[in-house]
Gaussian input, Z-matrix of N, CA and C with variables (Angstrom, degrees):
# hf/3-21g

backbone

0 1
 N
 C     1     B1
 C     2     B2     1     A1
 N     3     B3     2     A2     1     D1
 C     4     B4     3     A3     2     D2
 C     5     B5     4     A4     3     D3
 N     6     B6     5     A5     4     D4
 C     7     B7     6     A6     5     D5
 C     8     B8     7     A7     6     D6
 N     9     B9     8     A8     7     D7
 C    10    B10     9     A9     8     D8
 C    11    B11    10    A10     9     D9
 N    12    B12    11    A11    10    D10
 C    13    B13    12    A12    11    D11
 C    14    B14    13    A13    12    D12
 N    15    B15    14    A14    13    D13
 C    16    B16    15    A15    14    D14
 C    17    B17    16    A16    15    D15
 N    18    B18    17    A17    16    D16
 C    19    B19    18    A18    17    D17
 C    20    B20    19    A19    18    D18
 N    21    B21    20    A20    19    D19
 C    22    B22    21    A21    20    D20
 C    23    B23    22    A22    21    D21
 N    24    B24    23    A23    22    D22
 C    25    B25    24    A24    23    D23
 C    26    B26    25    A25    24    D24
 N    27    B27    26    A26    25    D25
 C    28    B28    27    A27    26    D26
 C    29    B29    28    A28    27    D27
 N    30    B30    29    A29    28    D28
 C    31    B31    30    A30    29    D29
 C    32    B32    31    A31    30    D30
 N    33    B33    32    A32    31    D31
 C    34    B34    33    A33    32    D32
 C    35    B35    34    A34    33    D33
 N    36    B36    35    A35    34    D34
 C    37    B37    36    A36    35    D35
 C    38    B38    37    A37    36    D36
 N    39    B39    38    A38    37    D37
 C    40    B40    39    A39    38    D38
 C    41    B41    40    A40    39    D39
 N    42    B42    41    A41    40    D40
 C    43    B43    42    A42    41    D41
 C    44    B44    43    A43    42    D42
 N    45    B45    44    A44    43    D43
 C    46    B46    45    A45    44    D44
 C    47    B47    46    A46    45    D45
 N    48    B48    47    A47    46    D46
 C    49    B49    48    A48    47    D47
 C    50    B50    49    A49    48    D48
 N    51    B51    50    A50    49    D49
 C    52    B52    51    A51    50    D50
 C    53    B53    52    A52    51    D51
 N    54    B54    53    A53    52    D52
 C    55    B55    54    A54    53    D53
 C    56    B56    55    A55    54    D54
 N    57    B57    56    A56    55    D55
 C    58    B58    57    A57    56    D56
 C    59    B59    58    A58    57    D57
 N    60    B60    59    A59    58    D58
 C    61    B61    60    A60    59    D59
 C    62    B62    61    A61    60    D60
 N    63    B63    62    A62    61    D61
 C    64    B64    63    A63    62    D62
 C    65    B65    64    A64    63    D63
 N    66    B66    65    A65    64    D64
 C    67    B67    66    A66    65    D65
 C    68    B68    67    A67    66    D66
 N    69    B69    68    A68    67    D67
 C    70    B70    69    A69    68    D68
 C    71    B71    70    A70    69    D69
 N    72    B72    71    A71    70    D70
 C    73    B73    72    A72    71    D71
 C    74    B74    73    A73    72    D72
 N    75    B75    74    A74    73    D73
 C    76    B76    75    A75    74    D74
 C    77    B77    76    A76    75    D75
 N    78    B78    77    A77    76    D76
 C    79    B79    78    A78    77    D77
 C    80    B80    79    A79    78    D78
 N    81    B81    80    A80    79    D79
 C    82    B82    81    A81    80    D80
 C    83    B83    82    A82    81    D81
 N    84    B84    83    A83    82    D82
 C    85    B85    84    A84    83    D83
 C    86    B86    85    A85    84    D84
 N    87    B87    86    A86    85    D85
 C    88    B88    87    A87    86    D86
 C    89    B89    88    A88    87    D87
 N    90    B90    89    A89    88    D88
 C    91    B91    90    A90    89    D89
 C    92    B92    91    A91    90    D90
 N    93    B93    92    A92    91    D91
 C    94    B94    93    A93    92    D92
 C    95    B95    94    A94    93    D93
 N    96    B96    95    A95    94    D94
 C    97    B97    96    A96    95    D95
 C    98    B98    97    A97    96    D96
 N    99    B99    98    A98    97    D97
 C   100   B100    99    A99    98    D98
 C   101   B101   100   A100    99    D99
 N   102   B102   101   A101   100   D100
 C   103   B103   102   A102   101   D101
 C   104   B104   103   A103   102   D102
 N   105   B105   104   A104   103   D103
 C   106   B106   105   A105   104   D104
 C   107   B107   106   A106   105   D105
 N   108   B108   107   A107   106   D106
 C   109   B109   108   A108   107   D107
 C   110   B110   109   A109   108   D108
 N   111   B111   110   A110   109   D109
 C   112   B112   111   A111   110   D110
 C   113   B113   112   A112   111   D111
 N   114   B114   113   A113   112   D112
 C   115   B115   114   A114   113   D113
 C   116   B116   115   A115   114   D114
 N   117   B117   116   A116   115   D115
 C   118   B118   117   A117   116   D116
 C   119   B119   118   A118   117   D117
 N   120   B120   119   A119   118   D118
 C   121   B121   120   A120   119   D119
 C   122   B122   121   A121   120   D120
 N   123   B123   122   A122   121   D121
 C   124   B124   123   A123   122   D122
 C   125   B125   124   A124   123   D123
 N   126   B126   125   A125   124   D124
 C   127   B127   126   A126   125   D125
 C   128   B128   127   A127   126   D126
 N   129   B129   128   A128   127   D127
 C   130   B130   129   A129   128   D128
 C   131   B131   130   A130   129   D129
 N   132   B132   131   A131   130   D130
 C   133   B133   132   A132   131   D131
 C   134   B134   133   A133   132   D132
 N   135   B135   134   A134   133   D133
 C   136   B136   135   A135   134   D134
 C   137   B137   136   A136   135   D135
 N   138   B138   137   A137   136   D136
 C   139   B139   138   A138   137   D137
 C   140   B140   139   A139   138   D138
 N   141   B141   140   A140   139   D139
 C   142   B142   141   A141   140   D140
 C   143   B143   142   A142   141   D141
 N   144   B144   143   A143   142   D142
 C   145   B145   144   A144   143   D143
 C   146   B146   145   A145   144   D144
 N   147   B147   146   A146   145   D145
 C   148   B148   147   A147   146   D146
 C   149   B149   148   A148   147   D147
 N   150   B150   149   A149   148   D148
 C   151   B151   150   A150   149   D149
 C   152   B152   151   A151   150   D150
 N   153   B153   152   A152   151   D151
 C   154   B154   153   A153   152   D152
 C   155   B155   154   A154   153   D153
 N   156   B156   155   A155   154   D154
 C   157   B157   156   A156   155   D155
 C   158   B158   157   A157   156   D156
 N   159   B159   158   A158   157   D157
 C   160   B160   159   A159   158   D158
 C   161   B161   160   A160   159   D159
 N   162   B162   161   A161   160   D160
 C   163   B163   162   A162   161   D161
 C   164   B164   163   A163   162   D162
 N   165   B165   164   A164   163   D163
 C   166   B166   165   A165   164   D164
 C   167   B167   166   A166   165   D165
 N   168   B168   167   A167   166   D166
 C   169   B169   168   A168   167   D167
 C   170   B170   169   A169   168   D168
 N   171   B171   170   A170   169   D169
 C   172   B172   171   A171   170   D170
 C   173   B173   172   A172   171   D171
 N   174   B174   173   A173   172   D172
 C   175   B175   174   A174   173   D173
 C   176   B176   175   A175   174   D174
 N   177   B177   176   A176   175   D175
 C   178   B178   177   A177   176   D176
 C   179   B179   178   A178   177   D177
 N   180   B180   179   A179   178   D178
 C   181   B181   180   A180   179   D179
 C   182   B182   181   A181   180   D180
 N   183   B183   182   A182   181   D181
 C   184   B184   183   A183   182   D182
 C   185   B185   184   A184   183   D183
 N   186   B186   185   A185   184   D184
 C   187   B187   186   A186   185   D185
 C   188   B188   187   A187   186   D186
 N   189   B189   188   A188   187   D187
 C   190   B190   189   A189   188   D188
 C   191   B191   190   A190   189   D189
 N   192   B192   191   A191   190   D190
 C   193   B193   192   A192   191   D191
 C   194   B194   193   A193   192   D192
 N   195   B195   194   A194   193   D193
 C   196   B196   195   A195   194   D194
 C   197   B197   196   A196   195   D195
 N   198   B198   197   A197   196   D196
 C   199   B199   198   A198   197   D197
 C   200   B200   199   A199   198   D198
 N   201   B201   200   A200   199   D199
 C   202   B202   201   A201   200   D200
 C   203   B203   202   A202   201   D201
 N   204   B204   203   A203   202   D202
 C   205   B205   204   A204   203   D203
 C   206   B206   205   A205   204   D204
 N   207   B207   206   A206   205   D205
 C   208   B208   207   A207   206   D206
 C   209   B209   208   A208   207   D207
 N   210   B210   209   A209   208   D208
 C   211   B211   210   A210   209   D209
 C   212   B212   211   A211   210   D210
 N   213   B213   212   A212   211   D211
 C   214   B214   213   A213   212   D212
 C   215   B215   214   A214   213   D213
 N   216   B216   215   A215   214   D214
 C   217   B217   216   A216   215   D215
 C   218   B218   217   A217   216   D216
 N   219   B219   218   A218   217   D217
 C   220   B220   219   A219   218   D218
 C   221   B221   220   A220   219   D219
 N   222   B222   221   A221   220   D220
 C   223   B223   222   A222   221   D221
 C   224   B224   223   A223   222   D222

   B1=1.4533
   B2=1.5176
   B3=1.3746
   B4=1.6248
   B5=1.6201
   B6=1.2276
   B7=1.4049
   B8=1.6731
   B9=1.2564
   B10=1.6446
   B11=1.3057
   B12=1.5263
   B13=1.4252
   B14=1.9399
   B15=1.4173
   B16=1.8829
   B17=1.2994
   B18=1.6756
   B19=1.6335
   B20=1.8895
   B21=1.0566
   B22=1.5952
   B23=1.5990
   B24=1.4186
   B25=1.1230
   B26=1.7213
   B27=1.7932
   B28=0.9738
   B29=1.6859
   B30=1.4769
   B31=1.3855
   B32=2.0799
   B33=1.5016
   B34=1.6286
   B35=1.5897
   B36=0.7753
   B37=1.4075
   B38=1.4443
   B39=1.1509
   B40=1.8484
   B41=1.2525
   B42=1.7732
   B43=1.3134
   B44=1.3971
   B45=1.7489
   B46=1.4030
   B47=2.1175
   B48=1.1149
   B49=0.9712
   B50=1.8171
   B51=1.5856
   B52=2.0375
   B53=1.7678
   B54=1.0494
   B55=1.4029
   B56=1.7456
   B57=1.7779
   B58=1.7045
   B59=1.2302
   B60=1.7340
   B61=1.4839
   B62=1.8088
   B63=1.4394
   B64=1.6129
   B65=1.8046
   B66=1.2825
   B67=1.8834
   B68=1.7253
   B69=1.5605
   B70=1.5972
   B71=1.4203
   B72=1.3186
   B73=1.4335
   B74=1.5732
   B75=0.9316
   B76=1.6549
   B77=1.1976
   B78=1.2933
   B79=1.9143
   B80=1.0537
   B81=1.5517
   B82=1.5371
   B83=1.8085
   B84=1.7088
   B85=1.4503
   B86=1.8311
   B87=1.0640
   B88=1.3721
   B89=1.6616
   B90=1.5429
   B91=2.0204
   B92=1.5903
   B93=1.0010
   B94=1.0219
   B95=0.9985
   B96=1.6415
   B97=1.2425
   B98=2.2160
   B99=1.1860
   B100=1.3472
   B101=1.7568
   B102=1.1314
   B103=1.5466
   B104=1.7861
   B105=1.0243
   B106=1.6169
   B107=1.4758
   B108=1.2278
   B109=1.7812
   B110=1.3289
   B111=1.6271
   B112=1.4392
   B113=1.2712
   B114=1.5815
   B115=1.5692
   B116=1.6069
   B117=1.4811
   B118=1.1515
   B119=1.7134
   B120=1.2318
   B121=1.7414
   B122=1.7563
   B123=1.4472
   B124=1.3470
   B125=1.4743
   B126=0.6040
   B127=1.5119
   B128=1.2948
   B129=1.9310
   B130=1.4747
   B131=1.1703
   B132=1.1408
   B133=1.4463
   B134=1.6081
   B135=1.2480
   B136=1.1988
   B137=1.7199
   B138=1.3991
   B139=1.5348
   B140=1.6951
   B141=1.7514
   B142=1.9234
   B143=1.5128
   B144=1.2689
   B145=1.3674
   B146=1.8293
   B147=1.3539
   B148=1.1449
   B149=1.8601
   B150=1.2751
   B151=1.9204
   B152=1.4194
   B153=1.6000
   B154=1.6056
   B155=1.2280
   B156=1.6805
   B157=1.2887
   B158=1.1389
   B159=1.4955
   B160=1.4998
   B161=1.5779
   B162=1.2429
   B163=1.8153
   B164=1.0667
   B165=1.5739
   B166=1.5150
   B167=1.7163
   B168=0.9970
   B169=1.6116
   B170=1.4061
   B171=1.6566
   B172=1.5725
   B173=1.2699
   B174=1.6992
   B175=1.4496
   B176=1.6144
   B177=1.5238
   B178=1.1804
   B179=1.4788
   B180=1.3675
   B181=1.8099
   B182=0.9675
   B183=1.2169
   B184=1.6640
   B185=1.2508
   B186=1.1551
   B187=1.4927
   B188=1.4317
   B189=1.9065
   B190=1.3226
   B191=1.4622
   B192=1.7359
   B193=1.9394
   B194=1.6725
   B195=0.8880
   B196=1.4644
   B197=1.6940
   B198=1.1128
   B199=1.5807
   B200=1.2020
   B201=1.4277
   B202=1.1095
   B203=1.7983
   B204=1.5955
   B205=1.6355
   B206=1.7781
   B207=1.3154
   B208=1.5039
   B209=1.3097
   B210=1.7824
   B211=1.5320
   B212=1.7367
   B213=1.6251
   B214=1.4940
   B215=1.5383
   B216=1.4092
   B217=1.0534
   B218=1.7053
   B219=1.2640
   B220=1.3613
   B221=1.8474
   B222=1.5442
   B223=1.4087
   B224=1.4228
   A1=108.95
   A2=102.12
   A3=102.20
   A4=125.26
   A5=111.80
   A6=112.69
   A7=117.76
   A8=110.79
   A9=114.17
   A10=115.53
   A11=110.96
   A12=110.37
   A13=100.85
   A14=98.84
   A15=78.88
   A16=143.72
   A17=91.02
   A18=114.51
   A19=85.06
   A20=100.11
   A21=98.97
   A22=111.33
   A23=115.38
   A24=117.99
   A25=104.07
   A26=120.33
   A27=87.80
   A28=135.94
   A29=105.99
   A30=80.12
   A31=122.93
   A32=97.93
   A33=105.92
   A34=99.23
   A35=113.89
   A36=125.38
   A37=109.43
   A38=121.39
   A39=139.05
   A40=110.20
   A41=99.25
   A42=118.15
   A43=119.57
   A44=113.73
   A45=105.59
   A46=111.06
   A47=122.34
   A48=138.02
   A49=120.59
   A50=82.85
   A51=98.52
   A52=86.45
   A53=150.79
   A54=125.76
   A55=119.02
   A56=84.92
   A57=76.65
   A58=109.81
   A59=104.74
   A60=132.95
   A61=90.17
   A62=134.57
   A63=111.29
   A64=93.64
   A65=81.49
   A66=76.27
   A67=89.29
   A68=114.06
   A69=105.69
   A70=99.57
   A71=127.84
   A72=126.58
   A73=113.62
   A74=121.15
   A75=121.84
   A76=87.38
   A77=120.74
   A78=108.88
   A79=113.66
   A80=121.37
   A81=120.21
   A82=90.67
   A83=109.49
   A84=111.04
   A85=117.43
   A86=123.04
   A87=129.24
   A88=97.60
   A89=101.83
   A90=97.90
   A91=84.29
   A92=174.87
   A93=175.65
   A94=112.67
   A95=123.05
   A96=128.40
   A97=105.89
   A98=95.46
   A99=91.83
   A100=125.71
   A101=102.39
   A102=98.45
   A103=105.85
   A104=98.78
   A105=90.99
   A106=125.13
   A107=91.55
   A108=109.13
   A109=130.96
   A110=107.55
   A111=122.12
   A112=100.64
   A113=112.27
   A114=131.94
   A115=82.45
   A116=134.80
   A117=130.46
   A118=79.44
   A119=133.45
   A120=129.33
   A121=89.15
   A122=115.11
   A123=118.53
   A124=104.92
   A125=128.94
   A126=157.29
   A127=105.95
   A128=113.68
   A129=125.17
   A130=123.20
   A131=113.96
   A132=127.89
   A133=115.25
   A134=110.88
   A135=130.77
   A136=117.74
   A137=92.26
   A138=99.36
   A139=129.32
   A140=88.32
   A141=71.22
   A142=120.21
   A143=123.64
   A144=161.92
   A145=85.43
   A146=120.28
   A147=126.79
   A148=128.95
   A149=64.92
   A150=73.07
   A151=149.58
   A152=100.27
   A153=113.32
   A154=118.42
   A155=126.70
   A156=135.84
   A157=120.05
   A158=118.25
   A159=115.03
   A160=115.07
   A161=92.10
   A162=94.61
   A163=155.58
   A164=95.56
   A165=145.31
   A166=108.86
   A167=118.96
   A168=125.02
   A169=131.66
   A170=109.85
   A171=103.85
   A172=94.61
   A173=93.58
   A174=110.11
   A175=98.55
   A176=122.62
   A177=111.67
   A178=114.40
   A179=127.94
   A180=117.18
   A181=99.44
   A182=148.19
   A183=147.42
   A184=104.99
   A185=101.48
   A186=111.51
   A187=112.28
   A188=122.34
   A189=116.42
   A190=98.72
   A191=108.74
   A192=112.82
   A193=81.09
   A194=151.63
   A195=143.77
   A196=92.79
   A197=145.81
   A198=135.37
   A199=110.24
   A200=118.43
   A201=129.78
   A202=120.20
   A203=87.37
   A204=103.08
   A205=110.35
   A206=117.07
   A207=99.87
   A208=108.74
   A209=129.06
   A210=107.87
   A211=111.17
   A212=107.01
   A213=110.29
   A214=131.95
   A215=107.16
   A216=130.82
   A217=110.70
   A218=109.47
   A219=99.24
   A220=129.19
   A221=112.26
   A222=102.41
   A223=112.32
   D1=146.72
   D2=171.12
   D3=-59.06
   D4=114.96
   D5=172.91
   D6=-46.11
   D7=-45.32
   D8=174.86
   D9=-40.81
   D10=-42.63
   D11=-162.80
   D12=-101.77
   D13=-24.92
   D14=161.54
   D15=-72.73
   D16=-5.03
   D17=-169.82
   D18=-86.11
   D19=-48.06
   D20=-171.07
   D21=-50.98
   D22=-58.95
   D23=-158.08
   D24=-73.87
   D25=-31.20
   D26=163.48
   D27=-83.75
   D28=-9.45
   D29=166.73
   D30=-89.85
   D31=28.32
   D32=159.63
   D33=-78.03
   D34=-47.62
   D35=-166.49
   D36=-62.43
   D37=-57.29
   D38=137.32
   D39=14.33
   D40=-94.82
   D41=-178.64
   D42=-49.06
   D43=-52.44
   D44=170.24
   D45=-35.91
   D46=-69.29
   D47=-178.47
   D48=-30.06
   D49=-45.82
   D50=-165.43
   D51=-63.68
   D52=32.02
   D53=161.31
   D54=-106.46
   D55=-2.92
   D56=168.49
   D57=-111.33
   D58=139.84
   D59=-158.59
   D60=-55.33
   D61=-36.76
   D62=-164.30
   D63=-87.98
   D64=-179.25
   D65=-170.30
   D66=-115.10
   D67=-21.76
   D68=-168.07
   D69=-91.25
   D70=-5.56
   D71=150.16
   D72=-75.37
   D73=-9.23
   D74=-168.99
   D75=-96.80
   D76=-48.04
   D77=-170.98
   D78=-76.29
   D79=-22.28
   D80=-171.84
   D81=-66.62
   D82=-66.24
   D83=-171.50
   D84=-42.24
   D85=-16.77
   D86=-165.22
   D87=-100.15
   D88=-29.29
   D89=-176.55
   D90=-92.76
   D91=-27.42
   D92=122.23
   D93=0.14
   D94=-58.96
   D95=-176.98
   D96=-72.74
   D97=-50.29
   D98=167.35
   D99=-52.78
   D100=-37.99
   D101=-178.84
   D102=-77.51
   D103=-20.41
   D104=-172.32
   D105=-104.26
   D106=-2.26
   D107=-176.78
   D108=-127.77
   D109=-6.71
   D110=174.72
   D111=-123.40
   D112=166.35
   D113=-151.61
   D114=-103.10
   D115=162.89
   D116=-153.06
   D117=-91.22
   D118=-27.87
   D119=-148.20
   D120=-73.04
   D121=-22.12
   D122=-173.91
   D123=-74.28
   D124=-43.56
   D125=-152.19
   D126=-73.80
   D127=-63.73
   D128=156.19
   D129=-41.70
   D130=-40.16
   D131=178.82
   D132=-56.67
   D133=-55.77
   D134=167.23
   D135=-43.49
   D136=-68.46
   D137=167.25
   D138=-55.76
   D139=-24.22
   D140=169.78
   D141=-93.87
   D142=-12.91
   D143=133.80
   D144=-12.08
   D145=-93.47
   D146=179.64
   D147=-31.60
   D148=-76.04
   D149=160.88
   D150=-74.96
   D151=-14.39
   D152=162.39
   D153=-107.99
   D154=9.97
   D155=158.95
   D156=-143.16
   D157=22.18
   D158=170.77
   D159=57.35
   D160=41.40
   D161=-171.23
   D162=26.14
   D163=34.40
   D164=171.83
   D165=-19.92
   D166=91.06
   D167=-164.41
   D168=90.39
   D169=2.65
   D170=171.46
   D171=-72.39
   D172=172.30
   D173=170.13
   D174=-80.63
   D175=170.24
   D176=-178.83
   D177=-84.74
   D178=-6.09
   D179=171.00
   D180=-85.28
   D181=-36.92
   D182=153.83
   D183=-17.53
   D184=-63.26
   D185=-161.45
   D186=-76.23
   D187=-24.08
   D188=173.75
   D189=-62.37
   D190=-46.46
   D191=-140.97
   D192=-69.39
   D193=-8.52
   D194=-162.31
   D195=-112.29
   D196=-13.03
   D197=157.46
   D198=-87.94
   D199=-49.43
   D200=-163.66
   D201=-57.40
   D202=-46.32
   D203=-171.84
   D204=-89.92
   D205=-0.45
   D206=-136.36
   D207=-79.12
   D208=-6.26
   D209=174.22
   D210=-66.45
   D211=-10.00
   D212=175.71
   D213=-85.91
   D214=1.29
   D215=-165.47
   D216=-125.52
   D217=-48.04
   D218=170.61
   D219=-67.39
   D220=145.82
   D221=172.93
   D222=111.83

């Protein structure tokens, strides 16, 4: 899958999220939503996205819930 558009959609997913005032509830809800709603190949995608560009266009809770969470997310 295109990285452009996984970067996009997760930070759709992001924004839904950015309205709650804690941010480690915002990342939990955003790894949550990723683990439960994307196919893991999306997910990889994401992660190499992360790590071979420093996650060059996430939003930044994207970018925590994707450090923060990731033995829960990867696989």
């Amino acid at each position: 899958m295109n990285p452009g558009k996984l970067v996009k959609m997760a930070n759709d997913i992001g924004a839904f999220f950015a309205a709650d005032p804690d941010p480690a509830r915002a990342a939990a809800g955003i790894a949550d939503h990723l683990r439960r709603f994307w196919e893991p190949r999306m997910r990889a995608g994401l992660y190499a996205w992360l790590d071979d560009h420093a996650g060059e266009g996430l939003a930044p809770a994207v970018r925590a819930a994707l450090v923060d969470h990731r033995a829960n997310l990867q696989g």
